[in-house]
C-alpha positions in Angstrom: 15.0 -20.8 8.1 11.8 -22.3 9.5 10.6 -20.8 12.3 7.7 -21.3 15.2 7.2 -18.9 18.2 4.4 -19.0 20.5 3.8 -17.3 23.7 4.6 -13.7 24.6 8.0 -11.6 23.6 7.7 -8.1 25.3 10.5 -5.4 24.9 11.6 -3.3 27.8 14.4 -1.4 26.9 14.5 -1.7 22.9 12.8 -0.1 20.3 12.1 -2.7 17.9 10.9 -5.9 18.6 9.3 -8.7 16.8 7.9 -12.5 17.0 11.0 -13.7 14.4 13.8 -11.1 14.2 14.2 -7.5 15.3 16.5 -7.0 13.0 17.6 -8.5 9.6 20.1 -7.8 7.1 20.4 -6.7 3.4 20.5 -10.5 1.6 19.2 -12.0 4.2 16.1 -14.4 3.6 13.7 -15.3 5.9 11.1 -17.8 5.1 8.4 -20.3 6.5 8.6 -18.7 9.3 5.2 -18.5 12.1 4.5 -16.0 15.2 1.9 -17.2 16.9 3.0 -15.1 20.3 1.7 -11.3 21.0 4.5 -9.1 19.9 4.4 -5.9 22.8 6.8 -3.0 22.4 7.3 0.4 21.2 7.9 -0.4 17.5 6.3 -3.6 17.0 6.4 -5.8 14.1 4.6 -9.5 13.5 7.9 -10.9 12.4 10.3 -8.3 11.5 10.8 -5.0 13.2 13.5 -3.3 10.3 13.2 -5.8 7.5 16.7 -5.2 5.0 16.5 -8.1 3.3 13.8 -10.6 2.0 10.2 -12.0 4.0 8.5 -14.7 2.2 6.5 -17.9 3.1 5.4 -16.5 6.2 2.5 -15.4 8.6 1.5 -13.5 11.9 -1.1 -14.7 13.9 -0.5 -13.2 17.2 -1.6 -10.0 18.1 0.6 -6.7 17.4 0.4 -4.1 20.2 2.7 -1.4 19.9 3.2 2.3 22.1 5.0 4.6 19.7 5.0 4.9 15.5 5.9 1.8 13.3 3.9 -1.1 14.0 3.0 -3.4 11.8 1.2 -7.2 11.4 4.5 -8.2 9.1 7.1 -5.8 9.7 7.7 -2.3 11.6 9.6 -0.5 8.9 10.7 -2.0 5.5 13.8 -0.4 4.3 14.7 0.0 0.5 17.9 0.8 -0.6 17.1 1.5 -4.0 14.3 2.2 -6.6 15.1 -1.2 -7.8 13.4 -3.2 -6.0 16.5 -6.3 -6.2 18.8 -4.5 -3.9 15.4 -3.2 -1.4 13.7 -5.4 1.1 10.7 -7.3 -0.3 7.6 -9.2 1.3 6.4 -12.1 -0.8 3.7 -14.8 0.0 3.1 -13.9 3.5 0.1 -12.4 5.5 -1.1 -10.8 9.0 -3.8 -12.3 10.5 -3.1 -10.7 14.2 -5.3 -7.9 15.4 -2.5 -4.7 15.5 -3.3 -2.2 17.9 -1.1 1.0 18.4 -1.5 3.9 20.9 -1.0 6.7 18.5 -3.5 7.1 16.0 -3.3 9.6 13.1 -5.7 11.7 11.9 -6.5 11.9 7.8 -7.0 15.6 6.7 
């Protein structure tokens, strides 16, 4: 899959959102993908909101901007079904370079 996407993508009435693919499946490859759009939502990832399966090639330049937990310059929340990291998702080869902004901040203790 090659990929551009410029502009803006804002979610109303969806948690995740992203600049390639809220959503993507365990064996599922996504690659050379860009995002050169501002992500805004409540979970908000670069490219991928839940990544299952595999990111690689890629990069984020927009900007992230998210209003609840989860946000991230490549993905939201990267799932693993296993220790093993062959049946998990996996990032490889790919980078943020977005500013990601999020409304909650957490404090370190």
């Amino acid at each position: 899959m090659r990929v551009t996407v410029d502009g803006k993508i804002k979610s109303v009435n969806t948690n995740y959102c992203a600049g390639i693919a809220s959503r993507s499946y365990t064996g599922s490859v996504i690659s050379y993908c860009v995002n050169n759009a501002t992500v805004r939502g409540a979970a908000a990832g670069g490219l991928v909101a839940e990544l299952n399966g595999q990111l690689e090639y890629s990069a984020n330049y927009g900007d992230v901007i998210g209003s609840s937990y989860g946000i991230g310059g490549l993905a939201t929340v990267i799932n693993s079904s296993s220790v093993d990291s062959s049946n998990g998702a996996n990032i490889y080869n790919c980078y943020n370079a977005g500013n990601v902004h999020g409304a909650l901040m957490l404090e370190s203790t």
